[in-house]
Residue frames as a rotation matrix with the C-alpha (Angstrom) as fourth column:
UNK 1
-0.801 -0.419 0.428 -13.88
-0.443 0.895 0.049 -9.50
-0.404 -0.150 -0.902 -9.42
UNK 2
0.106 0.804 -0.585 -16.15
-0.912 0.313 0.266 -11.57
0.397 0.505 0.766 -11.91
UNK 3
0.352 0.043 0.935 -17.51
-0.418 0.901 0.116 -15.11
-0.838 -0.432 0.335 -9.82
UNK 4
0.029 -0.346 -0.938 -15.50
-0.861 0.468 -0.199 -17.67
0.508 0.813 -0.285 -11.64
UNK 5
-0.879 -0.079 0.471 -16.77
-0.297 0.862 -0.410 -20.55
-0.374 -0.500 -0.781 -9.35
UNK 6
-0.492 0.749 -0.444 -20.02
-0.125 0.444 0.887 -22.51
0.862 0.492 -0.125 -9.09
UNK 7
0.273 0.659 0.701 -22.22
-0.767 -0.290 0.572 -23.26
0.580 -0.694 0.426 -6.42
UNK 8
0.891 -0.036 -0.452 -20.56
0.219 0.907 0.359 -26.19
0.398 -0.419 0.816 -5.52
UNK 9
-0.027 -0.790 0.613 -17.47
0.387 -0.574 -0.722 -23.99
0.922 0.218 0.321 -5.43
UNK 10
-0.085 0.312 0.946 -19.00
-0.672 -0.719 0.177 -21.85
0.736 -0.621 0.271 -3.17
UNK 11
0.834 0.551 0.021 -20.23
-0.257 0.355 0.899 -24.60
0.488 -0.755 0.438 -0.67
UNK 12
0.649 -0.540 -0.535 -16.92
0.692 0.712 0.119 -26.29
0.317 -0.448 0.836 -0.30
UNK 13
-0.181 -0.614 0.768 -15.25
0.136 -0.789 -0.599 -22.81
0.974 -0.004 0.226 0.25
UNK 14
-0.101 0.486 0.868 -17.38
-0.451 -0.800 0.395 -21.98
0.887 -0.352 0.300 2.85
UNK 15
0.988 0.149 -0.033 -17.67
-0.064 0.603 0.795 -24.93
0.138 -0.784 0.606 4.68
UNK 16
0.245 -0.893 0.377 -13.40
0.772 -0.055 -0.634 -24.82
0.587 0.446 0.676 4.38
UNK 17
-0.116 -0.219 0.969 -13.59
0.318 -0.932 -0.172 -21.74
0.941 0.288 0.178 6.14
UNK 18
0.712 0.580 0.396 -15.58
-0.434 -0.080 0.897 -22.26
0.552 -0.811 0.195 8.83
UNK 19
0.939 -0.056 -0.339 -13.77
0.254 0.776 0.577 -25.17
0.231 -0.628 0.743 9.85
UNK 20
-0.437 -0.843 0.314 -10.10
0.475 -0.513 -0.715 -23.17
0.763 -0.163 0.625 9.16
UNK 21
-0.263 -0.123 0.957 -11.72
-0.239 -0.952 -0.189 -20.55
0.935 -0.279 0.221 11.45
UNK 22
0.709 0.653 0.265 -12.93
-0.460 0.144 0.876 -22.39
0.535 -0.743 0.402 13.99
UNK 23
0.412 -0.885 -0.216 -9.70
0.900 0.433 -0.057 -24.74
0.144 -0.170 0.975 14.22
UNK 24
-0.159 -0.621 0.768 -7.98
0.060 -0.782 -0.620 -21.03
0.985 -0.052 0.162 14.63
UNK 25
0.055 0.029 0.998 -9.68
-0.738 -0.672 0.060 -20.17
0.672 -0.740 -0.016 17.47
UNK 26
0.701 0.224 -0.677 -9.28
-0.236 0.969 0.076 -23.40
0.673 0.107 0.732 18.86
UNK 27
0.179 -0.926 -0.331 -5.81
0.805 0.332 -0.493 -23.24
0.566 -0.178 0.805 18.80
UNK 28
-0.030 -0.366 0.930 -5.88
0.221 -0.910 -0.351 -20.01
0.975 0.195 0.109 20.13
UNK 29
0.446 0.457 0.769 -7.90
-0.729 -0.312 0.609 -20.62
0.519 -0.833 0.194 23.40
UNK 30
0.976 0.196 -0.094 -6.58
-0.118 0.840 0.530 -23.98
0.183 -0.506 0.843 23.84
UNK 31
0.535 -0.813 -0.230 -2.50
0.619 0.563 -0.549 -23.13
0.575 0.152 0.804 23.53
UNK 32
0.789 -0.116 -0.603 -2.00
0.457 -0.545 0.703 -20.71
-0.410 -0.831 -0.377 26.50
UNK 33
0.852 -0.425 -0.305 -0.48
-0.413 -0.904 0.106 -18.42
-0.320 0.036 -0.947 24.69
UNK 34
0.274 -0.909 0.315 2.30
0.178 0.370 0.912 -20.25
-0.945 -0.194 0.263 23.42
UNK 35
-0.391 -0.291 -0.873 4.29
-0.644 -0.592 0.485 -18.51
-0.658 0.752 0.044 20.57
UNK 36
-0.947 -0.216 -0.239 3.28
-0.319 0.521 0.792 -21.75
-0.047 0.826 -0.562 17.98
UNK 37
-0.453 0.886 -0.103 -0.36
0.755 0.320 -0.572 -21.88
-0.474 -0.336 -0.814 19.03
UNK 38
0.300 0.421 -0.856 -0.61
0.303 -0.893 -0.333 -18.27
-0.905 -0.160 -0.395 18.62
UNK 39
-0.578 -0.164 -0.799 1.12
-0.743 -0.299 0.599 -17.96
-0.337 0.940 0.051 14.84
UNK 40
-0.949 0.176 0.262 -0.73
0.282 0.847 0.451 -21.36
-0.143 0.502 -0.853 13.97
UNK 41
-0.260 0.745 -0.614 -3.95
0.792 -0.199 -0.577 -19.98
-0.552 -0.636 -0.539 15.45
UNK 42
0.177 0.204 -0.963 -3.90
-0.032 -0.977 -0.213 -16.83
-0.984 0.068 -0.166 13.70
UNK 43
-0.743 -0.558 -0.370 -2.87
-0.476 0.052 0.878 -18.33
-0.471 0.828 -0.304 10.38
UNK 44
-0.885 0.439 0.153 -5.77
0.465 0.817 0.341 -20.51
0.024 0.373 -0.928 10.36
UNK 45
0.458 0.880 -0.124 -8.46
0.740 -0.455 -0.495 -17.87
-0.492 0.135 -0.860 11.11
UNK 46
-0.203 -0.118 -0.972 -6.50
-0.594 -0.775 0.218 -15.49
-0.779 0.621 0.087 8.26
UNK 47
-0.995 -0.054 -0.084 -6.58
-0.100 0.555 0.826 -18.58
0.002 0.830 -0.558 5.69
UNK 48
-0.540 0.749 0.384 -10.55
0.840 0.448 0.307 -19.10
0.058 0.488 -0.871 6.56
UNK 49
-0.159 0.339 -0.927 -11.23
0.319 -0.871 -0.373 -15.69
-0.934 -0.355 0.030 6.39
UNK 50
-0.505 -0.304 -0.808 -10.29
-0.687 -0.425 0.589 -15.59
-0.522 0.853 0.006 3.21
UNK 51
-0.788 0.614 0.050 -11.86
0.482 0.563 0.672 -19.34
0.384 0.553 -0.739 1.90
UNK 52
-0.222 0.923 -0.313 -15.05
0.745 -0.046 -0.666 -17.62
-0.629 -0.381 -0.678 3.38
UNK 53
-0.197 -0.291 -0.936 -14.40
-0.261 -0.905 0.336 -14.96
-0.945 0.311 0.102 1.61
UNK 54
-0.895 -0.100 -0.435 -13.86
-0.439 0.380 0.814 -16.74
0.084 0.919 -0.384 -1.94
UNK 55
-0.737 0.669 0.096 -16.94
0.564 0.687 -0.458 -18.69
-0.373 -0.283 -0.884 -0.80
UNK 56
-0.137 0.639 -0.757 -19.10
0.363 -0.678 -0.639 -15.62
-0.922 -0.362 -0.139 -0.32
UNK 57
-0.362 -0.485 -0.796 -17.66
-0.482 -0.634 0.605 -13.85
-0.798 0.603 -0.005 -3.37
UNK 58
0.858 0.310 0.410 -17.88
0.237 0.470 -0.850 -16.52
-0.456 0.826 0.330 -6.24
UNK 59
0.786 -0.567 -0.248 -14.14
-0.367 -0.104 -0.925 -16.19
0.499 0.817 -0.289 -6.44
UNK 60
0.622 -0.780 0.067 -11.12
0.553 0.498 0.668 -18.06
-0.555 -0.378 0.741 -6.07
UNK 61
0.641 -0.575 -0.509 -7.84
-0.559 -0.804 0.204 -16.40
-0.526 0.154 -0.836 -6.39
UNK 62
-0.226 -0.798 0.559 -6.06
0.000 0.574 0.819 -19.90
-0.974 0.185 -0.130 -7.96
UNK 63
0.153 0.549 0.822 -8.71
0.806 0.412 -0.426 -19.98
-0.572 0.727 -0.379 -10.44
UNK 64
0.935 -0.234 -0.264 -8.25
-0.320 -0.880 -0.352 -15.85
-0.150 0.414 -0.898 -11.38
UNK 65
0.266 -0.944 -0.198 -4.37
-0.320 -0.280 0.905 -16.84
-0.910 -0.177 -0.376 -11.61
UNK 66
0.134 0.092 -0.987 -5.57
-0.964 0.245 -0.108 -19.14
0.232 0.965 0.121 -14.64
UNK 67
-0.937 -0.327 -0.123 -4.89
-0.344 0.925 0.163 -22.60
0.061 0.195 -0.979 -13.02
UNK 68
0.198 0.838 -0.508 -8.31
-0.286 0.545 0.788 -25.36
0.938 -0.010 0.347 -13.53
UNK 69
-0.637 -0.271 0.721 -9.43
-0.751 0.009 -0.660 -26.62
0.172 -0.962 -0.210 -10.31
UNK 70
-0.705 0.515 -0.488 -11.61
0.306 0.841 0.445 -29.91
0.640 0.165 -0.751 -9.96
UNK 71
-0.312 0.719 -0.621 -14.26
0.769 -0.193 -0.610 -27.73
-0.559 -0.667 -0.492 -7.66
């Protein structure tokens, strides 16, 4: 994977992430288990795994597909 962001790229990934991952576990502790807590919950700490990921990386998978992003 060649880094096809910037550093500004990178920040807004990361900081994206966190907050996806943190809103996961959120939902996770805060929806007693309820089936839509628990697929939301887990959807949001797989999506900011990944923007942490792209963050970390200096890649973005929209940008590798060939579309322009404004970050």
């Amino acid at each position: 994977m060649q880094c096809n962001i910037d550093a500004r790229g990178k920040a807004v990934r990361l900081v994206l992430g966190i907050i996806l991952a943190l809103l996961g576990g959120g939902l996770l502790l805060v929806g007693s288990g309820e089936t839509w807590s628990v697929i939301a919950g887990l959807s949001c700490l797989g999506g900011g795994g990944f923007t942490i990921f792209e963050g970390a990386a200096g890649w973005c998978v929209v940008r590798a597909m060939g579309f322009r992003t404004k970050i």
